[in-house]
C-alpha positions in Angstrom: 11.2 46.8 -61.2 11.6 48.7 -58.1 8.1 48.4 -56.5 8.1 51.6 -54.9 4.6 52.0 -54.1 4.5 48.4 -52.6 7.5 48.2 -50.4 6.8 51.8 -49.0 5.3 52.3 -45.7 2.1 52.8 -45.0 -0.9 54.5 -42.3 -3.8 52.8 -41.0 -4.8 55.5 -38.4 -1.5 56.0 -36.2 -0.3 52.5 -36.8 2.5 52.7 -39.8 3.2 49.5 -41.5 6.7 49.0 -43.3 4.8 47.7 -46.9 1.6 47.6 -48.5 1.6 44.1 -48.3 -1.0 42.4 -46.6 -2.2 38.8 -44.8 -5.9 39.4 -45.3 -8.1 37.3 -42.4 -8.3 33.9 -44.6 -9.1 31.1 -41.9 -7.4 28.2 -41.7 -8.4 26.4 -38.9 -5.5 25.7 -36.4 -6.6 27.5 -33.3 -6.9 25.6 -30.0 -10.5 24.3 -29.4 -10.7 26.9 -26.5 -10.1 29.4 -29.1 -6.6 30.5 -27.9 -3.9 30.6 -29.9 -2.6 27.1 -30.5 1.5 26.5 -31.3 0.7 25.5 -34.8 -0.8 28.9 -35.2 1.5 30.7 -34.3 3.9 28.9 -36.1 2.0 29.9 -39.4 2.0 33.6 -38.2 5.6 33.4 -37.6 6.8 32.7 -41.1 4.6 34.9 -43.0 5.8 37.5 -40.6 9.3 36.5 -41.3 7.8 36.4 -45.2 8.1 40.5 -44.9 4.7 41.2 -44.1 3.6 44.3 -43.4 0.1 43.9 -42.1 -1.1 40.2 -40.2 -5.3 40.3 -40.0 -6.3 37.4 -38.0 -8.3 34.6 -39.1 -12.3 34.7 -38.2 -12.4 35.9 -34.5 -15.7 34.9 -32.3 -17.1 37.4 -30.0 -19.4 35.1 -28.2 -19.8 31.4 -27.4 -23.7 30.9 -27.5 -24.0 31.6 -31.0 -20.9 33.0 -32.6 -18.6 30.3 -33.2 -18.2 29.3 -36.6 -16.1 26.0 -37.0 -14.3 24.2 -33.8 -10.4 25.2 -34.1 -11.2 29.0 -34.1 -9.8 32.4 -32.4 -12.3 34.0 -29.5 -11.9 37.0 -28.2 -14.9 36.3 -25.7 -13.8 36.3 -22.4 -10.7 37.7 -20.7 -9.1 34.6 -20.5 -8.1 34.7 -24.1 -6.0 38.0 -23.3 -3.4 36.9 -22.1 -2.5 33.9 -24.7 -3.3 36.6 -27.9 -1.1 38.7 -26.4 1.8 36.1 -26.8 0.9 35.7 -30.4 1.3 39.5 -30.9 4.6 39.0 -29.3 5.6 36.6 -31.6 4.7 38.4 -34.8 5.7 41.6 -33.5 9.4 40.0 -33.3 9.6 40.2 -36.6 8.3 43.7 -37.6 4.8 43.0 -38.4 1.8 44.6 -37.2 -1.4 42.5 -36.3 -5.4 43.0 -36.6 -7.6 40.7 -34.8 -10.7 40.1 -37.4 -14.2 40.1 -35.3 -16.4 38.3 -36.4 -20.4 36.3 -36.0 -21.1 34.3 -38.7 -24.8 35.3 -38.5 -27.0 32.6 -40.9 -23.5 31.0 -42.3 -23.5 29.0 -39.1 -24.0 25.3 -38.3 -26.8 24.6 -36.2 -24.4 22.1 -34.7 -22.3 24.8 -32.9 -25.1 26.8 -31.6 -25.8 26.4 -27.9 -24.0 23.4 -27.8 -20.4 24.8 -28.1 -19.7 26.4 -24.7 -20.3 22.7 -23.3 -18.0 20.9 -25.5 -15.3 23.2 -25.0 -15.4 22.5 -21.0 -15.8 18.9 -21.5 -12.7 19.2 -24.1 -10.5 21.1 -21.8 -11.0 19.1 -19.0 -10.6 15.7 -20.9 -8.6 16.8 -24.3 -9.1 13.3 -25.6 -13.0 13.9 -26.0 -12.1 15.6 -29.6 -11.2 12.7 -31.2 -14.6 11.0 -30.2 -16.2 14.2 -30.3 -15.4 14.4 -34.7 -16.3 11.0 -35.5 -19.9 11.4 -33.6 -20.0 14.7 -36.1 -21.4 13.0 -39.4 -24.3 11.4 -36.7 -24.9 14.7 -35.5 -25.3 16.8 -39.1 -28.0 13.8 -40.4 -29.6 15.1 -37.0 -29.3 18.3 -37.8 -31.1 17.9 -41.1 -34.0 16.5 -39.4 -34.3 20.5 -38.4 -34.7 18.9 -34.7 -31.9 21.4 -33.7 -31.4 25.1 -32.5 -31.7 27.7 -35.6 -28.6 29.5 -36.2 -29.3 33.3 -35.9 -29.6 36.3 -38.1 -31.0 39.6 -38.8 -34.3 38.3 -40.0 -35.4 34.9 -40.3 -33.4 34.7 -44.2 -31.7 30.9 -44.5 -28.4 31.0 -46.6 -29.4 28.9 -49.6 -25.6 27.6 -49.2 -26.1 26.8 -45.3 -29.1 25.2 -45.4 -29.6 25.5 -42.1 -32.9 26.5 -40.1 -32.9 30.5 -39.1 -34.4 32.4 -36.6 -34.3 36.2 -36.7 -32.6 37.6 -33.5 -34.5 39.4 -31.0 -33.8 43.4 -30.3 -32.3 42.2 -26.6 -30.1 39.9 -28.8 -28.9 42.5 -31.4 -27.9 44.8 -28.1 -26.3 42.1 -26.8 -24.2 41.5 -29.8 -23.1 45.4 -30.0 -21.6 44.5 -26.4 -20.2 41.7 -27.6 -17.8 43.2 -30.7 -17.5 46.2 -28.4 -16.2 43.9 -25.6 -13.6 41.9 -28.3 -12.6 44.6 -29.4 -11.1 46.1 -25.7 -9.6 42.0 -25.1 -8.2 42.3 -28.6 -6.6 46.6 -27.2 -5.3 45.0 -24.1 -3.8 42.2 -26.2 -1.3 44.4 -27.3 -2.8 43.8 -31.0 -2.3 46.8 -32.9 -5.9 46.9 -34.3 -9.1 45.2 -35.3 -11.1 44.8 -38.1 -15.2 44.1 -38.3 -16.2 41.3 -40.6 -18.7 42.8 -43.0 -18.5 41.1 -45.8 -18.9 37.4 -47.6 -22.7 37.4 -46.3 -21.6 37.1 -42.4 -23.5 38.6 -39.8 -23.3 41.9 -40.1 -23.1 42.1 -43.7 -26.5 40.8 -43.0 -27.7 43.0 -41.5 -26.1 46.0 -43.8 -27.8 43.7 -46.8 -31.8 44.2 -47.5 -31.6 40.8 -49.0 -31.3 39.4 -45.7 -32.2 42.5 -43.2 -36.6 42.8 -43.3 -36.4 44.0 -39.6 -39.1 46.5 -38.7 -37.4 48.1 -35.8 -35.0 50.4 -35.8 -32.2 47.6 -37.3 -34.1 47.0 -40.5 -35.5 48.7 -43.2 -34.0 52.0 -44.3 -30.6 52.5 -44.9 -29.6 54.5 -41.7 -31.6 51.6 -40.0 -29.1 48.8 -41.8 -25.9 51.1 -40.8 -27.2 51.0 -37.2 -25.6 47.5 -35.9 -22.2 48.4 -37.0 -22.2 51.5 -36.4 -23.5 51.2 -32.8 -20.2 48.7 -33.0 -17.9 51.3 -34.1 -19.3 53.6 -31.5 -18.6 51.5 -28.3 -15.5 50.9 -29.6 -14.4 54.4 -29.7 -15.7 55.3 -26.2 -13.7 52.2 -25.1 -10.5 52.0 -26.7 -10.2 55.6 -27.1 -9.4 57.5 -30.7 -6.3 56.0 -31.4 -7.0 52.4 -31.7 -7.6 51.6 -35.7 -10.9 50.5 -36.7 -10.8 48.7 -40.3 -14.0 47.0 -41.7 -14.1 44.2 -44.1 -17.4 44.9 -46.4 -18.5 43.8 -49.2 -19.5 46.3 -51.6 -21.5 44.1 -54.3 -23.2 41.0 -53.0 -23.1 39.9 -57.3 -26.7 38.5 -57.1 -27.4 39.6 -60.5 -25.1 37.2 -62.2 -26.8 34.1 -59.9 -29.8 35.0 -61.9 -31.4 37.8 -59.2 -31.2 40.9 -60.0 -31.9 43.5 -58.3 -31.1 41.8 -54.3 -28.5 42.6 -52.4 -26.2 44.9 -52.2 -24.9 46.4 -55.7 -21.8 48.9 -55.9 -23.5 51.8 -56.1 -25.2 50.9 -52.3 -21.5 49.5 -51.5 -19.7 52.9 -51.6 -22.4 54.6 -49.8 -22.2 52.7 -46.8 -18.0 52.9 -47.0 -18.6 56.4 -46.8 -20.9 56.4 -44.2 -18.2 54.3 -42.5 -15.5 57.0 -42.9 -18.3 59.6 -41.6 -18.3 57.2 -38.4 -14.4 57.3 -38.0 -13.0 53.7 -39.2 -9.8 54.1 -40.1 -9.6 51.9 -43.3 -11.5 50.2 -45.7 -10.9 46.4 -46.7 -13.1 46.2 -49.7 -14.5 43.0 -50.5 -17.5 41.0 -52.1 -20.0 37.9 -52.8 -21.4 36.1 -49.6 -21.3 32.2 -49.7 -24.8 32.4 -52.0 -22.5 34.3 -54.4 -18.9 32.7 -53.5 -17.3 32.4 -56.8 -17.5 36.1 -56.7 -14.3 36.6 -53.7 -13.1 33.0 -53.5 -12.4 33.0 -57.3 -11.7 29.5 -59.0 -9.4 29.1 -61.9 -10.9 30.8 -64.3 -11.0 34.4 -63.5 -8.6 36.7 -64.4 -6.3 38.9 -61.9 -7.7 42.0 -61.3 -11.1 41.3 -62.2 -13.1 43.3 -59.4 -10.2 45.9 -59.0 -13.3 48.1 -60.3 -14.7 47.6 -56.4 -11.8 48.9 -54.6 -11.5 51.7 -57.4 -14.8 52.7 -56.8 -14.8 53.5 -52.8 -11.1 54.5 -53.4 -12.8 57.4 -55.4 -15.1 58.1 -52.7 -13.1 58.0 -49.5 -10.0 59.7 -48.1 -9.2 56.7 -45.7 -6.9 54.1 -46.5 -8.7 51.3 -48.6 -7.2 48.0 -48.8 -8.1 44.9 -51.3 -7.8 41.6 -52.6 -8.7 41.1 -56.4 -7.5 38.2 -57.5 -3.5 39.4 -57.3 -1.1 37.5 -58.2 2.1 39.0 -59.0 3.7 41.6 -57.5 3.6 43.9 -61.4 0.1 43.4 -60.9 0.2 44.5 -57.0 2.3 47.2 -57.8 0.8 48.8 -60.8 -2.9 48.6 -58.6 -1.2 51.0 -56.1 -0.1 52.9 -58.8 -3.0 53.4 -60.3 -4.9 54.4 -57.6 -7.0 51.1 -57.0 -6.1 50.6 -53.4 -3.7 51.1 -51.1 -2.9 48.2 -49.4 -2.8 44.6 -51.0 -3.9 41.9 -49.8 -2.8 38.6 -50.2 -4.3 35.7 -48.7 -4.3 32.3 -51.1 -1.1 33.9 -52.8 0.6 34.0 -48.8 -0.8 30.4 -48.4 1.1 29.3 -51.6 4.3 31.1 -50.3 4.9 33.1 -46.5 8.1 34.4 -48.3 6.1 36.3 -50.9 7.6 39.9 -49.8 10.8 38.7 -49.0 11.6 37.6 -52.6 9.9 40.9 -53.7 12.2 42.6 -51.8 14.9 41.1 -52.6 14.9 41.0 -56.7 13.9 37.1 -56.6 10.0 37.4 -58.1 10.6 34.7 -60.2 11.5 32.3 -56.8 7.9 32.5 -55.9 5.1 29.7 -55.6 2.4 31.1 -57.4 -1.6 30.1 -55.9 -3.1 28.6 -59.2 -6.8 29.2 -57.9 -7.4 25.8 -57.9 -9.5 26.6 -54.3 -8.2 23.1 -52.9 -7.3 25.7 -49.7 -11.2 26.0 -49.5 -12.4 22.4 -50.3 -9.9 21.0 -48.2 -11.1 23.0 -45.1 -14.7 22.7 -45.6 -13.5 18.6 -45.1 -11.1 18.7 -42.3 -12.8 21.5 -40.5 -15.3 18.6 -38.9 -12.2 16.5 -38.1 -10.5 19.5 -36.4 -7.8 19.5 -39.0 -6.3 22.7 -40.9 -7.2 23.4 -44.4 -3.9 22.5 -47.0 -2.6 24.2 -49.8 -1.9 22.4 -53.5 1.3 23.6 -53.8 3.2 24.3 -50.3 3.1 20.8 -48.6 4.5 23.0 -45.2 1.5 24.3 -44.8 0.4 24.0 -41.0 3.5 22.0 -40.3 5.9 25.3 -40.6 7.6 24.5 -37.5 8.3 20.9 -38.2 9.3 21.5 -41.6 11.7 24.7 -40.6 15.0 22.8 -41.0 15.9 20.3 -43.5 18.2 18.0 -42.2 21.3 18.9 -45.1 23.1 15.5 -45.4 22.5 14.4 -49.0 26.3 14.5 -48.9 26.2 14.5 -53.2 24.3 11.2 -53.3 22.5 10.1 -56.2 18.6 9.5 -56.4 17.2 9.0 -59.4 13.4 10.6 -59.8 11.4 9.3 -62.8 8.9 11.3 -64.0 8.9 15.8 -64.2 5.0 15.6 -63.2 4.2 17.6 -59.8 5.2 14.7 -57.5 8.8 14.5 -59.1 9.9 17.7 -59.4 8.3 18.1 -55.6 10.6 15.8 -54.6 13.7 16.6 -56.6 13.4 20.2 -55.0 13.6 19.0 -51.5 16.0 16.8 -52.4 18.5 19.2 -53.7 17.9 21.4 -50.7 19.0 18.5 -48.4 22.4 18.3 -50.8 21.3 14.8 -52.8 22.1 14.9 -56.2 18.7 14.5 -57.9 18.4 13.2 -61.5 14.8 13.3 -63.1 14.1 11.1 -65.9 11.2 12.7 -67.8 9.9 10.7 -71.1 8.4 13.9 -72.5 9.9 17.0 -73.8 8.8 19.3 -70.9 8.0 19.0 -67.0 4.5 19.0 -65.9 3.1 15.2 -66.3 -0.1 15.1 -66.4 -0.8 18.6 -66.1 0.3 19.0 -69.4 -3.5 17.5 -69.9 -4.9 19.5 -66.8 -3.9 22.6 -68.4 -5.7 22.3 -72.1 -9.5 23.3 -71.2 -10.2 26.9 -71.6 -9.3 29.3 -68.5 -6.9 26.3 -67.3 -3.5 28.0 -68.1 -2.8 28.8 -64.2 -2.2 25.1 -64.4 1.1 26.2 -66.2 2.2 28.0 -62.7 1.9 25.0 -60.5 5.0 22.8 -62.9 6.6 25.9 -64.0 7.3 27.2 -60.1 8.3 23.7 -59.0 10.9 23.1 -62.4 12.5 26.6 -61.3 12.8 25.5 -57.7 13.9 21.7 -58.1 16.9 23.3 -61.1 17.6 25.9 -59.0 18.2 23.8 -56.2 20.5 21.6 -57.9 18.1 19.1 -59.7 19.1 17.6 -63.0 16.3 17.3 -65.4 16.7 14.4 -68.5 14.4 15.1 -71.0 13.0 12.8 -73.5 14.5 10.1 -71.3 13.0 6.6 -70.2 15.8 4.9 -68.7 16.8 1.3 -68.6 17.8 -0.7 -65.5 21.0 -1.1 -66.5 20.8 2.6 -66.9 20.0 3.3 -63.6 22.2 0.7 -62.1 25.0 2.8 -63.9 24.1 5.8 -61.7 24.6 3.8 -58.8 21.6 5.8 -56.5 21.4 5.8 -52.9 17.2 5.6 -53.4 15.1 5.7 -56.4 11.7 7.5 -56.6 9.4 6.7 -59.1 6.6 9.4 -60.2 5.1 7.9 -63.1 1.8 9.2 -62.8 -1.4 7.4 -63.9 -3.4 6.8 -67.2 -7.0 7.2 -68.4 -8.9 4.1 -68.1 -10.7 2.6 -70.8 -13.2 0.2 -69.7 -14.6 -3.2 -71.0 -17.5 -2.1 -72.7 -18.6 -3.6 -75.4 -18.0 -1.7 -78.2 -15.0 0.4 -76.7 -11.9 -0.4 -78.9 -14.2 1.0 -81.7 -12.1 3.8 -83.9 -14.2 6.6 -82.6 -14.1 5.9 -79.1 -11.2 7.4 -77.2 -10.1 8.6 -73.7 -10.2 12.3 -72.5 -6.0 11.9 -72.7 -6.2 11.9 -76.6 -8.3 14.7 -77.0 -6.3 16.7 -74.5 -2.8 16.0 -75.5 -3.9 16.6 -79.5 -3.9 12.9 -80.9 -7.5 13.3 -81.6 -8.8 16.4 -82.9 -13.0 16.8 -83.3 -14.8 19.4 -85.4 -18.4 19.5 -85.8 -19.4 16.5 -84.3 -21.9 14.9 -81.9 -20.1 13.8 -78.8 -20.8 11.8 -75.9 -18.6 12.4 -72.8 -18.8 9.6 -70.6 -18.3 10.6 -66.7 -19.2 13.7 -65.4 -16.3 14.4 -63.1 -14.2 17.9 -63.5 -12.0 16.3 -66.1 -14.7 15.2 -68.2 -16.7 18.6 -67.9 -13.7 20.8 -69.0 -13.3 18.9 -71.3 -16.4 18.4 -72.9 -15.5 22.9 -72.5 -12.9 22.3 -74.2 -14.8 20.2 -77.1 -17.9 22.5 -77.2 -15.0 25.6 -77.6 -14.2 23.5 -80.8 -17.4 23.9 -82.5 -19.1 20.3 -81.6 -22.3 19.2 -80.1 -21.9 17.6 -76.7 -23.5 14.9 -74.4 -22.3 14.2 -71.1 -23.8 11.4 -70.0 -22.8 10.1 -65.5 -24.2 6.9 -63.9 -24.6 8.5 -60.8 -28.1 10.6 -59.9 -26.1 14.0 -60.3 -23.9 15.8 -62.9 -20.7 16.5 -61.2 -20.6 13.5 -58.2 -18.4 14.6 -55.4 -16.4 17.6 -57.7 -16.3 20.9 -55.5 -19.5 22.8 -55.8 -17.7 25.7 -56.7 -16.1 24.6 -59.7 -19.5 22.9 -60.6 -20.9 26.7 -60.9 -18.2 27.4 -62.9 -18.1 25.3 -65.3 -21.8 24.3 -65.5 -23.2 27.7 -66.9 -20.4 28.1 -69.8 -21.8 23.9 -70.9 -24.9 25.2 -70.8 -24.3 28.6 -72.8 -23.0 26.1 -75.6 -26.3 24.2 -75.0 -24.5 20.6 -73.8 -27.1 18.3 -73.3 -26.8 16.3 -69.7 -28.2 12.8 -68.8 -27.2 11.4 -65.3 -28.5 8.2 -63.8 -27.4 5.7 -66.7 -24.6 3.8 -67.2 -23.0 3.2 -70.8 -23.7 -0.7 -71.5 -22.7 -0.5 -74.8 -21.4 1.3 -77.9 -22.4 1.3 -81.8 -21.0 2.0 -84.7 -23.3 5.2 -84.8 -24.1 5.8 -81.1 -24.5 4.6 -77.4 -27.1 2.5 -75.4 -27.4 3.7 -71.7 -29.2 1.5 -68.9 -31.2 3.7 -66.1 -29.3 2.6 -63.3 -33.1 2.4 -61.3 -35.4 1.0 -63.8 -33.2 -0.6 -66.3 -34.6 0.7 -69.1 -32.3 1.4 -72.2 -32.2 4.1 -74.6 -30.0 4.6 -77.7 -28.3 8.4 -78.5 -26.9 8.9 -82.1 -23.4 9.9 -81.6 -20.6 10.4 -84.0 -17.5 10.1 -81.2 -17.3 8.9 -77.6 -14.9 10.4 -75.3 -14.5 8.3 -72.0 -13.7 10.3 -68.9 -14.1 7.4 -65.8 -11.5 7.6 -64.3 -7.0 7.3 -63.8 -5.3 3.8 -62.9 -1.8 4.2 -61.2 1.1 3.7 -63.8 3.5 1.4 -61.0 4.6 -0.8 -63.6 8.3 0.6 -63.7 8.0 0.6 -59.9 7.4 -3.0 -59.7 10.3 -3.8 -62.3 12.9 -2.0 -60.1 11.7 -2.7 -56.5 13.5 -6.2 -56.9 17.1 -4.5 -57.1 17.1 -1.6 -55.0 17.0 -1.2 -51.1 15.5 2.2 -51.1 12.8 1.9 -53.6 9.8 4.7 -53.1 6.4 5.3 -55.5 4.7 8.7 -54.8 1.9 10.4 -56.9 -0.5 9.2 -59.1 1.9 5.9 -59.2 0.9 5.3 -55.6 -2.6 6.2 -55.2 -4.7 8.4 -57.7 -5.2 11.9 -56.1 -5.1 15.7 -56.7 -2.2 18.0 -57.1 -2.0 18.7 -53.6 -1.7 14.7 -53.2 1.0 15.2 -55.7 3.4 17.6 -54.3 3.2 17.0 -50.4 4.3 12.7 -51.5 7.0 13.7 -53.1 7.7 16.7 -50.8 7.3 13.6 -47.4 9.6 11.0 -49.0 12.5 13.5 -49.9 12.0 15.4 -46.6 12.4 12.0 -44.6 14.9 9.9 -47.2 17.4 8.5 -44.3 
């Protein structure tokens, strides 16, 4: 496939691009404190630049210090002194025929009440005495119980709206504020001209501050900001309108907006903005002279709805970008959900969009275009969805870490991870184990010139995402194994299936190191009653060994793998129960994949009891204990499915250790984790094998 219509050039105002391809503004939280750009940044620019690109869109971009910063390790664009250092990053990504956007942006009600006021104080302390961050982050979990005592500045919106998803205490801005604010993204904007950047783009969308104020959900001013729709288009367009008198005609305007807010399917209809309302104000937009359209949707009430998890399929809102394409003779660029370059290709084709955008899929792999290009599709590291990108920031963003990705362990360390050091010389290592961890490492391993040989007991790669993958809408799963086989084989890797080798085995092989991967295993605990026949773990209904028709089940632990599969069960035609000792269905799983999962139980009317422990099983059912008042109760079950929990399988590891020097565990066989644990062990241990 030639992908003609994505490898062409293409116009954003006067600024020609050499692809369609895009690095949509996706934050990821490696600026300097100061909000300059920091090395580490710039090395994650670089190599999706060197990926091909053809269009860089910063990450979130504040336009003012007293209430616009929205995590610590953030780009500004708020005074002149941050010129100067953007300017090198433009430089840098320039090199290697990329064009940049700088992405403006006030996060409105989707603040923290920690950052407001506060920030331009911490910052001075911070550059004066750098070590202050790392006290400053652990006195941050202090501070947010603080903040919940609403003892704190209210973050700032249109109109005094909280963000159900913020929680935070809200104030409605003032109309000297709101002038203010125009001056502000105005005043970016020139900084961002005199960069050398070659454009910007206004942050409209994902319920951000001037979404906000385009959005009657969250606008109810009565002055001349609020209330009609002309008086909801005022704020940006006042926005657009100083930057045109400032940086002239020819400096490219782009707005990020999104066009349904998807209320309706929270269970509101009716609020928000809805498509119909979406196109209008894109075509108001054009009327005001942007220069492109990057179509959007969903705020963080309504998050599933543009940070999709798993179980969406590609191309699900291409409807949105169809819809204002159809409506405006600008340039309209897009997301939805891509994930192959067919799919990008036919969505040009088809008149969707114009520009794709890529942002998980370019986290996943900065080489995306490159292999396009260069006839090697099937060399690319697919995103799964699995939204560890997100969860992972939302944790080390108060530590003023980067967010990571599940399935490239180089993320944020691009520069450090540039050059392999290539002196396997043909030396043996023996992997055991094909799961995520192994064939991690086995790929790194070849590409260092070691000779790696995995042992895999099973038929096929994958470990224990061969179980991950067998709940319904789980089959992007199949990407994460299936993209690291290709690369670890293609790298030189020598897979043994159906193999569990001996010591004497692997003494034959004579192996400069050894590297187990032999996952972990459900655990069954001793509760009385639990080596029953019709008790069993999640593993054996997931791998096949125990099939259930028509039958009342209880699903013991409430964590994501007992949920999907208690899906997977109610899918089957039974009756489920899912019982979790903890006060709350779910305990520490990602909210997002909580609201995915949640509604589809519910649809098949799963029954939910959290807050008792099982303290025993019957031949006929289950007694749980309130884990406050003691009291016990007894369900009528037919089966009992326990889902508590994986115990490392280092058995094998602690066989071997005695006879080999270089002896490493990694994965589940070191420490239970997720994917992303997975693949950056085994990607660490074969990156720094001496």
């Amino acid at each position: 496939m030639g992908y003609e219509h994505l490898l062409s050039p293409g116009s954003i105002g006067k600024v020609v691009t050499r692809n369609r391809v895009v690095l949509p503004p996706l934050e990821v939280g490696m600026a300097n404190f100061d909000g300059t750009p920091s090395e580490q940044l710039i090395g994650y620019y670089e190599e999706r630049a060197k990926g091909g690109l053809g269009l860089l869109i910063t990450g979130i971009t504040r336009v003012n210090e007293r209430h616009g910063a929205g995590l610590p390790r953030q780009l500004a664009m708020s005074s002149d002194r941050h010129i100067a250092p953007f300017g090198r990053m433009v430089e840098r990504v320039h090199a290697h025929g990329t064009k940049i956007f700088c992405q403006l942006h006030h996060p409105g009600r989707q603040s923290n009440s920690l950052m407001i006021g506060s920030w331009p104080a911490m910052e001075l302390i911070g550059r004066v005495w750098p070590g202050y961050w790392k006290y400053f982050f652990k006195l941050v979990p202090a501070a947010e119980k603080f903040a919940r005592t609403g003892m704190v500045p209210a973050v700032v919106a249109p109109s005094a709206v909280a963000c159900a998803y913020s929680k935070q205490k809200t104030r409605a801005l003032r109309h000297g504020e709101v002038k203010g604010l125009i001056r502000d993204f105005v005043k970016a904007a020139h900084r961002v001209q005199l960069s050398g950047a070659d454009g910007v783009e206004l942050h409209a969308a994902h319920g951000y501050l001037i979404q906000q104020f385009l959005s009657p959900h969250t606008n109810k001013r009565t002055d001349e900001y609020g209330g009609s729709f002309e008086n909801r288009m005022r704020f940006i367009l006042e926005i657009i309108s100083g930057i045109r008198s400032l940086c002239g005609p020819d400096f490219p305007i782009a707005v990020r907006l999104s066009v349904d807010e998807f209320y309706r399917c929270i269970g509101q209809p009716g609020q928000g903005i809805e498509l119909d309302e979406g196109v209008r104000i894109a075509k108001r937009l054009e009327q005001a002279g942007v220069d492109a359209i990057d179509v959007s949707s969903g705020n963080y009430e309504t998050m599933n709805y543009w940070l999709e998890p798993i179980s969406y399929d590609p191309g699900w809102r291409k409807n949105l970008a169809k819809a204002v394409k159809d409506n405006v003779k600008i340039p309209v660029l897009a997301a939805n959900l891509i994930r192959s370059p067919e799919q990008a290709e036919a969505q040009i084709a088809e008149g969707c969009q114009d520009f794709v955008c890529l942002g998980r899929p370019h986290l996943a792999d900065p080489s995306w275009t490159n292999k396009v290009s260069a006839g090697c599709a099937s060399d690319i590291k697919r995103c799964i969805c699995c939204l560890w990108c997100f969860e992972s920031f939302l944790n080390n963003a108060t530590h003023g870490e980067p967010l990571e990705c599940a399935v490239n362990p180089r993320l944020g360390r691009e520069r450090e991870t540039a050059v392999p050091q290539k002196n396997g010389d043909g030396r043996v290592v023996v992997v055991i184990g094909a799961g995520p961890a192994g064939l991690s490492a086995a790929e790194i391993l070849g590409l260092r010139g070691f000779k790696p040989i995995v042992f895999e007991k099973n038929a096929e790669v994958g470990g224990q995402l061969q179980l991950a993958n067998k709940p319904p809408k789980k089959d992007k799963i199949n990407w994460c194994f299936t993209d690291l086989y290709h690369a670890a084989v293609k790298n030189g890797a020598e897979i043994r299936f159906n193999s569990s080798p001996t010591l004497a085995d692997i003494q034959a092989l004579d192996p400069y190191a050894i590297i187990v991967a032999t996952g972990g295993s459900a655990i069954r605990p001793p509760i009385d009653g639990a080596d029953q026949p019709h008790v069993c773990t999640v593993t054996e209904i997931l791998d096949g060994s125990v099939k259930l028709t028509r039958e009342r089940v209880a699903m013991i632990g409430s964590g994501m793998t007992g949920l999907e599969t208690a899906e997977k069960l109610c899918e089957e035609g039974n009756r489920v129960l899912v019982v979790e000792m903890m006060d709350q269905i779910g305990p520490g799983a990602h909210s997002q994949h909580l609201d995915d999962v949640l509604p589809r139980l519910k649809a098949y009317n799963a029954e939910f009891i959290s807050g008792h422990k099982l303290v025993k099983i019957t031949t006929g059912g289950i007694i749980l204990e309130d884990t406050k008042t003691g009291q016990r109760m007894e369900h009528a079950v037919d089966h009992v499915v326990l889902a508590v929990g994986v115990r490392s399988n280092d058995k094998l590891a602690k066989e071997l250790r005695p006879h080999f020097v270089r002896l490493y565990t990694i994965g589940d066989a070191r420490k239970i984790g997720r994917i992303a644990h997975a693949v950056r062990d085994g990607f660490d241990v074969a990156w720094n094998l001496q």
